[in-house]
C-alpha positions in Angstrom: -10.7 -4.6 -17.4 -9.5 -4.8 -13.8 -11.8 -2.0 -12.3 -10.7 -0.9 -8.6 -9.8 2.2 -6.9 -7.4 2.3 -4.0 -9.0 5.2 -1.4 -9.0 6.6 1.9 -6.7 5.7 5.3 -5.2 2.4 4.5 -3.1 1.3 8.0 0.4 -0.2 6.8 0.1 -2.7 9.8 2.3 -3.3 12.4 3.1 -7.7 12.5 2.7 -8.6 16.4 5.2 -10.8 17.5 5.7 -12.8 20.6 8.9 -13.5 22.8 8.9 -16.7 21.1 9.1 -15.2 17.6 5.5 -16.3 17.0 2.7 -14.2 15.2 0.7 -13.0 18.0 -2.9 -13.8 16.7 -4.9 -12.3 19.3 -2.8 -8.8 19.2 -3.0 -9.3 15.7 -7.3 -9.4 15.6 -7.4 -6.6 18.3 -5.1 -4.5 16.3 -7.4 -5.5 12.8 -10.8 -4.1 15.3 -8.9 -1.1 16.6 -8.0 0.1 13.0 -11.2 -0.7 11.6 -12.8 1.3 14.7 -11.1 4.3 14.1 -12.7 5.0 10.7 -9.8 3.2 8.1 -10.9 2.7 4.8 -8.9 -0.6 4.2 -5.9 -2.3 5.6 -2.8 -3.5 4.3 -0.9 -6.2 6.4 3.2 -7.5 5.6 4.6 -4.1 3.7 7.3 -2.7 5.0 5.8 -0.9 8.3 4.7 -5.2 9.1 8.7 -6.4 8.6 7.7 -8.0 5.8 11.8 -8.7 5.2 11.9 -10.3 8.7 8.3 -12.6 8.6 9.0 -16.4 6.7 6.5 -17.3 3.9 4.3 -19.5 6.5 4.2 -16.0 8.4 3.4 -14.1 5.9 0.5 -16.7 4.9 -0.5 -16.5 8.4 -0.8 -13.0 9.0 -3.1 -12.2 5.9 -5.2 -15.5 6.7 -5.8 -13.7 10.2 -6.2 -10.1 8.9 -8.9 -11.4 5.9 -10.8 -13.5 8.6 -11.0 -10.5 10.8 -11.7 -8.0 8.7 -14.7 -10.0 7.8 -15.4 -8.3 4.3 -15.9 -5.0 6.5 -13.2 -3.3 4.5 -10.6 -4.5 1.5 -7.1 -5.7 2.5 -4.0 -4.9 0.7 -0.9 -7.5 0.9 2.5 -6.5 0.5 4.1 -9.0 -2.0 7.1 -7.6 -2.8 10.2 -9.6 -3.2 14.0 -9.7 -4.2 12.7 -11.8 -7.0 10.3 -12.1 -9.7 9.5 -15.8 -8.5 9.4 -15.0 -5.3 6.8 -12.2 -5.6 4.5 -14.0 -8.1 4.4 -16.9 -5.4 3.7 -14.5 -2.3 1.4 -12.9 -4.7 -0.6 -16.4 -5.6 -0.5 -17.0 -1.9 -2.1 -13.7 -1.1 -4.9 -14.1 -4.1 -5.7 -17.3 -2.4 -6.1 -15.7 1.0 -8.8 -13.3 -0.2 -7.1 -10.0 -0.5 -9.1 -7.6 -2.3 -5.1 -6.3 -3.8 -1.6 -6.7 -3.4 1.4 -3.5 -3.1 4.1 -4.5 -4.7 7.9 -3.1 -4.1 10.2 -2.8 -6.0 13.0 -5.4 -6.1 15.4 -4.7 -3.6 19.6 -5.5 -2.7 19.5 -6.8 -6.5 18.9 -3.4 -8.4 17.2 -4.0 -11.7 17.4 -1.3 -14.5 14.3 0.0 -15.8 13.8 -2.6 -18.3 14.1 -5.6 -16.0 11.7 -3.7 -13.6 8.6 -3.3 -16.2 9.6 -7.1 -17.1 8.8 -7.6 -13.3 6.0 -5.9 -12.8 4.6 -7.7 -16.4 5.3 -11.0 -14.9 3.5 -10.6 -11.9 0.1 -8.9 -13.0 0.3 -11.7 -15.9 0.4 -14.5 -13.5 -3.0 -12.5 -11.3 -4.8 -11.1 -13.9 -7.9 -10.4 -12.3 -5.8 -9.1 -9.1 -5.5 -5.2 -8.7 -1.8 -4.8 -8.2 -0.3 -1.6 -6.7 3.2 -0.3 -7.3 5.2 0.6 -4.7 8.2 3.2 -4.8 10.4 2.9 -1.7 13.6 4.9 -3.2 15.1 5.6 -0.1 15.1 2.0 1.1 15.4 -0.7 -2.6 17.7 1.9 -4.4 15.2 1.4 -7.3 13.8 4.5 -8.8 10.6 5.0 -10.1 10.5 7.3 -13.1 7.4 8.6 -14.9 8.6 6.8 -18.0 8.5 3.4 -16.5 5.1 4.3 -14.0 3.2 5.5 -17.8 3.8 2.0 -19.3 3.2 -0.2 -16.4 -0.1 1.9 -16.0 -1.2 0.4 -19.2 -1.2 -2.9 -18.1 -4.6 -4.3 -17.3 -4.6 -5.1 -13.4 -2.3 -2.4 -12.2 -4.3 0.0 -10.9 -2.0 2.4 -8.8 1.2 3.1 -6.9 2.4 3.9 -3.2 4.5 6.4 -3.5 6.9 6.3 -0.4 9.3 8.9 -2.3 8.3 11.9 -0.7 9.2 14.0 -3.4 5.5 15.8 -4.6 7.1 16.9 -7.8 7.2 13.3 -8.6 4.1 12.6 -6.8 2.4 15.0 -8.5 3.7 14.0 -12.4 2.4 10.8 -11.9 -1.1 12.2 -10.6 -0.9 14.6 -14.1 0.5 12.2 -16.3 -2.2 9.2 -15.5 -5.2 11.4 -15.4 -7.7 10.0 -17.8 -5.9 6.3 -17.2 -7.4 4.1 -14.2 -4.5 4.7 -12.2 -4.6 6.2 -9.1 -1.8 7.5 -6.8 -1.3 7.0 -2.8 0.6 8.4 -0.3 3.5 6.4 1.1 4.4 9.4 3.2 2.4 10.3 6.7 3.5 13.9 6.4 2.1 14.0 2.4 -1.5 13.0 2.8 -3.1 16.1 2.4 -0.5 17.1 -0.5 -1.1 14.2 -2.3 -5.0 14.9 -1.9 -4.4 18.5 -3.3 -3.0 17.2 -6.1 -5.8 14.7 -7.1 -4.3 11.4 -5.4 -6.7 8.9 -3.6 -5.8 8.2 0.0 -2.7 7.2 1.6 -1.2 3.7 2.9 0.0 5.3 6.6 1.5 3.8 9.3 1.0 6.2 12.1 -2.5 4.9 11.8 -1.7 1.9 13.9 -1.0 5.0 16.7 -4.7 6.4 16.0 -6.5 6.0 12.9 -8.4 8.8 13.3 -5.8 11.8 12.7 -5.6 10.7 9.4 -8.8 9.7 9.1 -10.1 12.9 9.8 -7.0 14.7 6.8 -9.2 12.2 4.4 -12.8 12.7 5.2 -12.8 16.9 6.1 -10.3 16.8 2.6 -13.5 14.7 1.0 -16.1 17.1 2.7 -14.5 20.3 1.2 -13.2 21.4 4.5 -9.8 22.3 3.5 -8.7 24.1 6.7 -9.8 21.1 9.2 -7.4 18.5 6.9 -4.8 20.4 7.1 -5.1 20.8 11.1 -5.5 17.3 11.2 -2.7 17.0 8.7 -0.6 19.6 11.2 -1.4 17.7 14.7 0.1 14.4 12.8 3.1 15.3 12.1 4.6 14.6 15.7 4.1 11.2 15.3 
């Protein structure tokens, strides 16, 4: 039994680039410090926030080589593996494993819509090829197409290593049948939207993968830890003074 639990601030990092179109590595390890610094309770380098769509394999493979040996065991580090493909996703998930990531988020298919059959198949596939690997879902509606019913979320919750889902919906009727509906289960729900961190808290989820963090970590920070600490009105100023960005 694949025992993990996805909490707290978890940056969806930004991927520097240079003119050339060449990771920047030293923007890259400042930006690893500067999120770490700021209180965040993991990181999660190439999802969508890191252009995962644009970066090759060799950058992907790069940027979590750089982001594990910074992070230097001080916090765990999710990878987006997501891919058009099941192939493709169990190889970017292999590659991330071998990096050291402590889990991978995994989206949806996308461009290629897969009914709900095929998508469970997917999902299968890939925690069967990692079994010791905590897997997230990942439910992007708005940008694969791909929904993400209860129905299919209750039976991929079953499966071994998958231990969650980002949910970048932002619909907390959803949010919140998948908190109520996995309760018992080791399953644990995220927020995937900056403006839903404290929502998603009320309703019993774990943390949030945020990328306004990369701005300053310690606005959300701060919705997670008063939220933890009992002091409802403080997360939900803290909530309240994020919402510009």
């Amino acid at each position: 039994m694949v025992k993990f639990v996805p909490r707290g601030i978890i940056p969806a990092m930004v991927t520097p680039i240079d003119e050339a179109g060449r990771i920047n590595e030293g923007a890259l390890r400042k930006l690893v410090n500067h999120l770490i610094d700021g209180g965040s309770h993991g990181l999660f380098p190439v999802g969508s926030q890191g252009e995962f769509f644009a970066l090759t394999f060799a950058q992907k493979k790069e940027v979590i080589r750089i982001v594990v040996d910074e992070t230097r065991g001080r916090v765990p580090v999710y990878a987006g593996t997501g891919a058009v493909t099941t192939r493709e996703a169990i190889e970017t998930t292999l590659m991330a494993q071998e990096m050291g990531v402590s889990a991978v988020s995994v989206l949806t298919p996308y461009f290629a819509t897969p009914n709900q059959k095929e998508l469970i198949e997917h999902y299968i596939a890939i925690a069967k090829a990692v079994p010791g690997l905590p897997i997230l879902l990942y439910s992007n509606p708005d940008r694969t197409q791909v929904p993400f019913p209860t129905s299919t979320v209750l039976e991929l919750a079953a499966v071994d290593n998958i231990i969650g889902i980002k949910d970048s919906s932002g619909d907390m009727s959803m949010t919140g049948e998948y908190i109520r509906l996995t309760r018992g289960m080791d399953f644990h729900v995220l927020a995937g939207r900056d403006t839903l961190i404290y929502a998603t808290l009320c309703y019993g989820g774990t943390g949030s993968i945020c990328a306004t963090a990369n701005v300053d970590p310690r606005v959300p920070v701060e919705i997670y830890e008063a939220f933890i600490a009992g002091d409802h009105k403080r997360a939900l100023d803290a909530q309240f003074r994020l919402a510009p960005l």
